[in-house]
C-alpha positions in Angstrom: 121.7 129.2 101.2 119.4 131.8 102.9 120.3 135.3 102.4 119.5 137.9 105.3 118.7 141.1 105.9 121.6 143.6 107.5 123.3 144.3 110.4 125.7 146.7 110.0 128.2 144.4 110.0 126.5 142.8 106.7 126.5 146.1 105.0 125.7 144.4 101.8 122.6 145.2 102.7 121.2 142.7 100.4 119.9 143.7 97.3 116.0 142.5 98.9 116.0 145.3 101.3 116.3 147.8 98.6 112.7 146.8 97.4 111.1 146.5 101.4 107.4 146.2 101.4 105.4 148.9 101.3 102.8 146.7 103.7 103.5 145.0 107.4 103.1 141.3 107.4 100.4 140.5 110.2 102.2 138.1 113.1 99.3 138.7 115.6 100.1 134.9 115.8 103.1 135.1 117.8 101.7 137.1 120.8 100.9 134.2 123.1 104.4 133.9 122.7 105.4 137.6 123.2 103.3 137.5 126.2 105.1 134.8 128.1 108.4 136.4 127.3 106.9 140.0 128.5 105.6 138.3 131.6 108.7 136.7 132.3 110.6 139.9 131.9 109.1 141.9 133.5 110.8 144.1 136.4 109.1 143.6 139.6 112.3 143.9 142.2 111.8 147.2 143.9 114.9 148.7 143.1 114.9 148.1 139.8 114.1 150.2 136.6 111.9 149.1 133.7 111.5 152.3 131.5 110.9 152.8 127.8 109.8 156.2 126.6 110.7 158.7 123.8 113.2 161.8 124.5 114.5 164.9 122.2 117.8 163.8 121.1 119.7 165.5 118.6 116.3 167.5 117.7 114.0 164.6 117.4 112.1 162.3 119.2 114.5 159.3 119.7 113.0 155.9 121.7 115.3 154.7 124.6 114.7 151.4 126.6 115.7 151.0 130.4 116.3 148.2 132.0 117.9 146.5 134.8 117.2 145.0 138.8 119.0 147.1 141.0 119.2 151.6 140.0 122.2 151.1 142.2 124.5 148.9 139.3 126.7 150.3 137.1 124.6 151.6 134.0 125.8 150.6 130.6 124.4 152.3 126.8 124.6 150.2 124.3 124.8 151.5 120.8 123.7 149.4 118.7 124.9 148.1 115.0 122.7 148.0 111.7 123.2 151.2 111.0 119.6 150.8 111.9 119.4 147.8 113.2 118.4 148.0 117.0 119.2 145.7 119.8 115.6 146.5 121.6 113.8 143.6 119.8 116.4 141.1 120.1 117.0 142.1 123.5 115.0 139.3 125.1 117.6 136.6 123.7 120.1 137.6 125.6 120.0 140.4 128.1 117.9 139.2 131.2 121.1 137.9 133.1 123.3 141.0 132.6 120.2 143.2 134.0 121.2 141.6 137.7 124.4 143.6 137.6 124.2 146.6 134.9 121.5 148.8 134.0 120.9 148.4 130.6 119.9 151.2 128.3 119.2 150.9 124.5 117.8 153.5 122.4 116.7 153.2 118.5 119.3 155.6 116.6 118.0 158.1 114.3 116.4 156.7 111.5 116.0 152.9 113.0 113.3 151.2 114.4 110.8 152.6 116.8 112.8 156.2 116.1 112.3 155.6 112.6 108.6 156.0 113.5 108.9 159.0 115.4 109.7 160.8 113.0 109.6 161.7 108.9 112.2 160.4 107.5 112.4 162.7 104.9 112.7 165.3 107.3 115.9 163.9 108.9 117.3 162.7 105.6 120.2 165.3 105.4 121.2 164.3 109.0 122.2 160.9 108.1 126.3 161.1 109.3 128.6 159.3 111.6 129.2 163.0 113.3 125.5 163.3 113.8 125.1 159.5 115.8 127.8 160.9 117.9 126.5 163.8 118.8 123.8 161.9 119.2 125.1 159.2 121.5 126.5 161.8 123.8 123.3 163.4 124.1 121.7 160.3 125.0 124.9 159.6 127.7 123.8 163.3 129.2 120.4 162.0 129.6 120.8 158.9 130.8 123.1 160.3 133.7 121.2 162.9 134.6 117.6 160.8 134.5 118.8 158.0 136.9 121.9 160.1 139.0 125.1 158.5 137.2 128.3 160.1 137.0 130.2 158.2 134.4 128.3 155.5 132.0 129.7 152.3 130.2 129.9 152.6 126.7 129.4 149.7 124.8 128.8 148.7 120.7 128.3 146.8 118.3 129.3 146.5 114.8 128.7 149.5 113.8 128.1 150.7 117.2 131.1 150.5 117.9 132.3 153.2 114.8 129.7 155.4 116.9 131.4 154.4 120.0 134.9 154.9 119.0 134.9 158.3 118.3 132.2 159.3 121.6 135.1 158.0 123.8 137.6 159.7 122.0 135.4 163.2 122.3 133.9 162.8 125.3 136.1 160.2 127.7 134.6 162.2 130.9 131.1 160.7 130.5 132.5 157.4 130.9 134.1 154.7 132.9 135.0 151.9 130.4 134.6 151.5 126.3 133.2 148.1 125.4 133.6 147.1 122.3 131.8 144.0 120.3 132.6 143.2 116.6 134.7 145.9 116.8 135.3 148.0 113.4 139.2 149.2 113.0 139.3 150.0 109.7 136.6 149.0 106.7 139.1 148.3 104.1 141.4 146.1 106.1 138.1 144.1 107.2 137.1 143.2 103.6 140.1 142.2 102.9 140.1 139.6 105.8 136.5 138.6 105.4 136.9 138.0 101.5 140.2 136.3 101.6 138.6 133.7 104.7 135.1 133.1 102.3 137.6 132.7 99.2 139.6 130.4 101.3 136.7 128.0 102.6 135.4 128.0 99.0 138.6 127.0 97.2 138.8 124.1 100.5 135.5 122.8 100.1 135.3 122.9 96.3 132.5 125.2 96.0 132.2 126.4 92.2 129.3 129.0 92.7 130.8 130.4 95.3 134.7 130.9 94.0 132.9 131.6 90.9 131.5 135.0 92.5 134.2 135.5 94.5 136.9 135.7 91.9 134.5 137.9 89.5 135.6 140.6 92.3 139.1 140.2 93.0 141.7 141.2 94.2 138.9 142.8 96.7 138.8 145.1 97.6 142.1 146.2 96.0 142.3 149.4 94.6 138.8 150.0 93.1 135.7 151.1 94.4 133.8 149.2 97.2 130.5 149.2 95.6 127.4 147.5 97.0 127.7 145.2 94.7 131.0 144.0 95.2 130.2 144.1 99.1 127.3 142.1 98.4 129.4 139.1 97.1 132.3 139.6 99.4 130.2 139.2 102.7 127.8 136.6 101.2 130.2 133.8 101.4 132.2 134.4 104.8 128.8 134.8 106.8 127.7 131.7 104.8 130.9 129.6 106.1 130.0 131.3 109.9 131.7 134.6 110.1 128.6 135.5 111.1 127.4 133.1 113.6 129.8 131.0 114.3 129.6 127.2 112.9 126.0 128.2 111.4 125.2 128.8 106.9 122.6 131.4 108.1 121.3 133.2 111.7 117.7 133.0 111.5 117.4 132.6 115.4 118.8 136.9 115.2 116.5 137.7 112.1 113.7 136.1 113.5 114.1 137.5 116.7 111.8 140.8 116.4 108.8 138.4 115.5 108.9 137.3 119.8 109.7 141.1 120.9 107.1 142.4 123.7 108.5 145.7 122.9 107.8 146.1 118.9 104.6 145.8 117.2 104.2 145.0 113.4 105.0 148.4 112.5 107.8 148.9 114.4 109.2 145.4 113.3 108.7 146.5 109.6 111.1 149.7 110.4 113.9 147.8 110.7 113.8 146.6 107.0 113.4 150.6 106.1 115.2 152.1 108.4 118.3 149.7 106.6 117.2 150.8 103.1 117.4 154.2 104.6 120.1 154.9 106.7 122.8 152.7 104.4 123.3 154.5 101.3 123.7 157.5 103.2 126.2 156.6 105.4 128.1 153.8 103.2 130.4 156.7 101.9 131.8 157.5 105.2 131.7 153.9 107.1 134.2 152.7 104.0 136.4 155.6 105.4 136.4 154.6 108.9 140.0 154.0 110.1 141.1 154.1 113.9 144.7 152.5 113.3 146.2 156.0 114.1 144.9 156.4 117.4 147.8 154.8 119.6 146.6 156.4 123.2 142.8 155.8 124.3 141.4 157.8 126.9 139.6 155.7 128.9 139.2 151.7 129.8 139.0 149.4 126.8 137.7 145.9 126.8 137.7 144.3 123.3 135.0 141.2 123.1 136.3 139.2 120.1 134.7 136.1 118.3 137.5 133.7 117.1 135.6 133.2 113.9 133.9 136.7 112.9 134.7 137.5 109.8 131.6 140.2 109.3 134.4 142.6 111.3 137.4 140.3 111.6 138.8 140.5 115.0 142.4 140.2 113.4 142.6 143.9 113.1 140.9 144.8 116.7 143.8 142.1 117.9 146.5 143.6 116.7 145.0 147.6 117.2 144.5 146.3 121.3 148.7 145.0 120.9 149.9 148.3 120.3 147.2 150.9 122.0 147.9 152.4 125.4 145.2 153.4 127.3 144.6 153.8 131.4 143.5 149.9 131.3 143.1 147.8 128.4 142.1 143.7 127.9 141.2 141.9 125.2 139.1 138.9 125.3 138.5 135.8 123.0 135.3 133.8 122.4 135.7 130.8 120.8 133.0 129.7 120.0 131.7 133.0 118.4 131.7 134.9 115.4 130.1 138.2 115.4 126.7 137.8 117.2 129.2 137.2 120.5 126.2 138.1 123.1 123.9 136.1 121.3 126.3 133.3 120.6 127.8 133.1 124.3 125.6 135.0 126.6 127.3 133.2 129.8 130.9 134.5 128.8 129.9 138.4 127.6 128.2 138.3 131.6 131.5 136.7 133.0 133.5 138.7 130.7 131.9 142.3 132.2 131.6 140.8 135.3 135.7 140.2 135.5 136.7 143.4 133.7 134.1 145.9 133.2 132.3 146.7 136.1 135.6 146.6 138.7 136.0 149.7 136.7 132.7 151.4 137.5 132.3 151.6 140.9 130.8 155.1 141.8 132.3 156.5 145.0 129.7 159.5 146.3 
């Protein structure tokens, strides 16, 4: 089995990461590669918008990425999971066919990636709170509307993006047309519990000794005791292993990997998303095990849930049943089945569909 570094949604944040290199590995290699896929995205359409620069947000220099065919589309930010695990470098995977119809904009939170760069981390290390990426998120909303003439945005996460996202809605609804959310995070607890009871399940069902052997040193989990890192470790190892990850896959080195084809990163930026992980986690783990949304009843604006059938990284169970009772102005749930919790990644034709049918009906500027 091949461990992997974290997402948010991994958390575990796998005991590797807490020893990163100190050096970049040199993958000058790969840029024939890089160049095809730079040439090949490029954005030559007159209309269209292909920006990436860095901006003062939140009191440093945070790097934002632009992209999309036509200024004239709705405009979606997209916060990403991790907590530092940015969607810039991946981006190419995925994204190219929802730039005909959305303006895309990504930007490296504090503390991840190119940001991470930008600026000392020492310096920032006190900032490191889910109140801070708010804040920080709606500053970048104000920019972004501003910069290219919106008056509302899309608002769409992952993983843990979509903690960040959660509570930017719920402060600042008037920025925005629609909440998107993707491997949606309800409450922490109630998501290990799911995730280690489907791992425990597929390992008592397939008879495997190491893994019930590890998974029973931790139960019940998380029960009443502490989540720890190393009890996280264990309890997401095995459900990403049996595909609550990526769906019908042990391990999702096409994701990992991904950064090594980027034309936007360079060695140095690719290595910051190892530290900005080791970084950003223990500072935050506190608070993201406290996260817990099951109280809010009304939401202020749109909501459109994107669900994999088989993510148990943030089970969809709990976003399922939080979308049955919620009221909100408009609100739809939608199921892929044949995705975990990598769903634009895993179906890229569905998550365009999907915001084709009931996203971007709902953003239609009238001047």
């Amino acid at each position: 089995m091949k461990s992997s570094l974290s997402v948010i949604a991994l958390l575990a944040a796998l005991s590797s990461l807490a020893q990163a290199q100190e050096t970049c590995p040199d993958r000058s290699a790969y840029e024939p590669a890089r160049e095809i896929i730079r040439d090949l995205g490029k954005i030559v359409a007159p209309t269209g918008v292909q920006e990436a620069y860095a901006t003062k947000i939140g009191g440093i220099d945070q790097w934002i990425n632009v992209r999309g065919q036509d200024r004239g589309n709705p405009m979606v930010l997209f916060v990403h999971g991790g907590p530092a695990a940015p969607i810039t470098p991946s981006q190419w995977q995925f994204q190219r066919p929802l730039e005909e119809y959305f303006t895309i904009a990504n930007y490296d939170q504090r503390g991840a990636g190119k940001t991470f760069n930008l600026v000392p981390p020492e310096s920032i290390a006190d900032t490191i709170h889910v109140q801070r990426y708010v804040d920080d998120a709606i500053e970048v909303a104000e920019h972004l509307r501003k910069r290219y003439g919106k008056q509302k945005l899309i608002l769409m996460g992952h993983s843990w993006g979509t903690v960040v996202g959660m509570h930017v809605a719920l402060k600042r609804p008037d920025l925005f047309h629609a909440y998107v959310g993707v491997g949606q995070v309800i409450n922490t607890r109630e998501n290990e519990r799911v995730s280690y009871q489907y791992g425990l399940a597929q390992a008592k069902a397939r008879g495997n000794a190491e893994a019930l052997r590890e998974l029973e040193s931790i139960g019940p989990y998380p029960g009443d005791q502490p989540i720890t890192r190393e009890r996280i470790i264990i309890a997401r190892k095995w459900p990403q292993f049996y595909g609550g990850l990526t769906a019908f896959r042990e391990d999702s080195t096409y994701y990992f990997r991904a950064p090594r084809l980027s034309p936007d990163y360079d060695d140095r930026d690719r290595c910051a998303i190892n530290q900005g992980s080791v970084f950003t986690l223990d500072k935050l783990m506190a608070e993201f095990l406290e996260v817990d949304f099951t109280g809010v009843r009304q939401f202020p604006i749109p909501v459109v849930m994107l669900m994999g059938r088989h993510d148990y990284t943030t089970p969809s169970e709990p976003t399922a049943r939080w979308m049955e009772q919620v009221t909100a102005p408009y609100k739809q749930a939608v199921w892929f089945e044949r995705s975990a919790h990598m769903a634009p990644w895993e179906e890229p034709g569905k998550t365009l569909v999907s915001l084709l049918e009931y996203v971007r009906p709902l953003a239609v500027e009238h001047r």
